[in-house]
N, C-alpha and C positions, 0 to 999 in steps of 0.2 A: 485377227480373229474378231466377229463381232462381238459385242458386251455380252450377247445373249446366248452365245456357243462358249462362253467361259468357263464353264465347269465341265464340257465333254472333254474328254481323253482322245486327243491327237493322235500320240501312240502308245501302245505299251508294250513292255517284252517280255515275256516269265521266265527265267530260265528253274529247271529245276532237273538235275542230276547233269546227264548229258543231252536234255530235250529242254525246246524253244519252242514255244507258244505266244505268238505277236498278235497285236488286234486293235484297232480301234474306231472309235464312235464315229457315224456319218451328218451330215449336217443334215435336220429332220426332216427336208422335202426329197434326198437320196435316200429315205430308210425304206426299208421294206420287210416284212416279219418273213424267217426263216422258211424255207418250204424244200423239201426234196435231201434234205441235210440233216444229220445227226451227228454230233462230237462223242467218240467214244474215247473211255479213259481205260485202261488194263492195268489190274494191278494184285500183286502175288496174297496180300493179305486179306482174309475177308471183313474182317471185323473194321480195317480203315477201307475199306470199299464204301460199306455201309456207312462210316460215319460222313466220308462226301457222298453219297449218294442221300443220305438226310439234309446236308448243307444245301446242295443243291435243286433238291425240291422246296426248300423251305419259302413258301410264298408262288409257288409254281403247282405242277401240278401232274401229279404220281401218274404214270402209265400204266406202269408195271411194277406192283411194290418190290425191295429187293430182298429176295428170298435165295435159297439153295434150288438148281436146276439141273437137269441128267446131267450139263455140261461144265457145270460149274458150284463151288461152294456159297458165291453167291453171284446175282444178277439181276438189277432194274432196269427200268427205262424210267424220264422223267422229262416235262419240258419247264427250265428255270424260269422265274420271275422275270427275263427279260426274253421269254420267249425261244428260248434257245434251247433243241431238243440236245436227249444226256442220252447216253448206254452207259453204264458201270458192267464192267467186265472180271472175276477176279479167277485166277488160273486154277486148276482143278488142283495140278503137281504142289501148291505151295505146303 
């Protein structure tokens, strides 16, 4: 690795429950900002909906603040600080 890609992230993996989430940084002449892509995250609670759905706007920049909608108790949109568009999704049944 150059001296100057030393702090990018190679790889990374998340694991969390039974789901894997892998990612990492390109060297900055392959970057290119997100376009055509959204990461949407589902999840039963709404109240931890919202508190990543504030994590992840924080420094970014709110689409859709996340509110209660006909289809859901709650749901945003938002694109992160690294340019990376969000859907928060949380299930109506929870």
């Amino acid at each position: 690795m150059p001296a100057e890609l030393s702090k990018q992230i190679m790889h990374a993996t998340l694991k969390f429950g039974d789901n894997i989430l892998m990612g990492a940084d390109c060297p900055p002449d392959y970057y290119l900002k997100p376009a055509g892509i959204t990461v949407s995250i589902g999840l039963k609670d709404a109240t931890e909906g919202e508190r990543i759905f504030n994590a992840l706007a924080e420094g970014g920049t709110v689409k859709m603040p996340f509110q209660k909608t006909f289809w859901s108790p709650g749901f945003g949109m938002c694109i992160d600080r690294f340019d990376i568009p969000w859907m928060v999704n949380c299930d109506v049944n929870a």
